[in-house]
C-alpha positions in Angstrom: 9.6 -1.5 -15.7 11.4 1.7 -14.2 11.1 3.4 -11.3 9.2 6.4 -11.0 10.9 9.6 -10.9 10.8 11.8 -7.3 8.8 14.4 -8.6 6.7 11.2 -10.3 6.1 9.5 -6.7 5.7 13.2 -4.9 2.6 13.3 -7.7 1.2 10.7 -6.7 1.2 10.6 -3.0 -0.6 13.3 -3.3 -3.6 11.6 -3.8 -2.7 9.2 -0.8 -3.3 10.4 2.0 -1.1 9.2 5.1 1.6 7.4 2.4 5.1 8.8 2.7 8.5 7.9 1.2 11.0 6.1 3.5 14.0 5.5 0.8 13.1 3.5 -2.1 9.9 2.3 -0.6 6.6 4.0 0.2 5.0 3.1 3.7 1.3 3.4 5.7 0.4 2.1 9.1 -3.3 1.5 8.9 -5.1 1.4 12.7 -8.3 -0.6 12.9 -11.0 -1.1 15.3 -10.0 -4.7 16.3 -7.9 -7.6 15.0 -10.8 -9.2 12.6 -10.6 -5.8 10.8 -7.2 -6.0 10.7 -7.0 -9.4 9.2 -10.1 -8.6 6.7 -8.1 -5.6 5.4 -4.8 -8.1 4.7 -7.1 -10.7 3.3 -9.0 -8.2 0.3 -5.2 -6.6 -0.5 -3.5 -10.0 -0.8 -6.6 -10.7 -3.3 -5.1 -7.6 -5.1 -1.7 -7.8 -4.7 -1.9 -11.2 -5.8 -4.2 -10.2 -9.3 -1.0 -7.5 -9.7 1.4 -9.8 -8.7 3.1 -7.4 -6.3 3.4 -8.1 -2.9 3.5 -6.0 0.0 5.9 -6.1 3.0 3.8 -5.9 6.0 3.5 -6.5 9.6 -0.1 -7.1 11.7 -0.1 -6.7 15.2 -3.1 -6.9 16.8 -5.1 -4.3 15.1 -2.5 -2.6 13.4 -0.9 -3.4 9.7 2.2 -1.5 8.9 2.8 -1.8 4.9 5.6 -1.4 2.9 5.7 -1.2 -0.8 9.1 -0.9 -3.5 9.8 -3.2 -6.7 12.9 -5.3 -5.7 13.7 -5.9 -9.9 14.1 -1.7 -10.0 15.3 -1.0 -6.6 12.6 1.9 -6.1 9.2 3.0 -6.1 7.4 1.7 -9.5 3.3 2.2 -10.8 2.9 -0.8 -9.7 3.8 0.5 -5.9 1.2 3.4 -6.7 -1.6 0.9 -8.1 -1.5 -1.2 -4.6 -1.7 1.4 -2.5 -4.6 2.8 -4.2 -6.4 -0.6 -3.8 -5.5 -0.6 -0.4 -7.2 2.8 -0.1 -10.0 1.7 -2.1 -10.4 -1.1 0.2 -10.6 1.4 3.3 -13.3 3.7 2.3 -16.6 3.9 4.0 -19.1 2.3 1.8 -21.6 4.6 0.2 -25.2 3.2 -0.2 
C-alpha cells in the first residue's frame, strides 16, 4: 500500500468535515456530551478499526477523544486512514428514523 498523494488526501477531507492534516497524519477532536458518550464512541471505532486492522492513535479525556490516524508501514496518510475516519463519522451521525 502507498500513500495517498496531497492533492489525493486534500480530496478527501473534503468530505470530512472538522479532519485536517497535521504532517503525515490526519487528526479530529471529537467533544461529547459526557464521558459514557465518549467511551461508546471509542468502543463502536475500535469494532472498526479492528475489522480494518488499522488502529487509531487516540487520547480520551473526560468527554473528549482526540484521534490520530497515518500508516506507520508508508509513513503517511493511506485509504485506509480515509476509510476509518469515515466510519468514525458514520458512527457520529444523528440517527434518522
Amino acid at each position: 500500500m502507498s500513500s495517498l498523494s496531497n492533492q489525493q488526501v486534500d480530496l478527501q477531507l473534503e468530505e470530512l468535515p472538522g479532519w485536517e492534516r497535521d504532517g503525515n497524519s490526519i487528526i479530529k477532536t471529537y467533544h461529547f456530551a459526557d464521558f459514557v458518550e465518549a467511551m461508546s464512541f471509542m468502543n463502536q471505532a475500535a469494532f472498526h478499526a479492528e475489522a480494518l486492522e488499522h488502529h487509531p492513535a487516540w487520547r480520551n479525556d473526560y468527554n473528549v477523544v482526540e484521534v490520530r490516524l497515518t500508516t506507520g508501514d508508508t509513513g503517511g496518510i493511506t485509504s485506509h486512514d480515509i476509510r476509518l475516519a469515515k466510519r468514525m463519522e458514520h458512527i457520529i451521525q444523528p440517527k434518522r428514523l
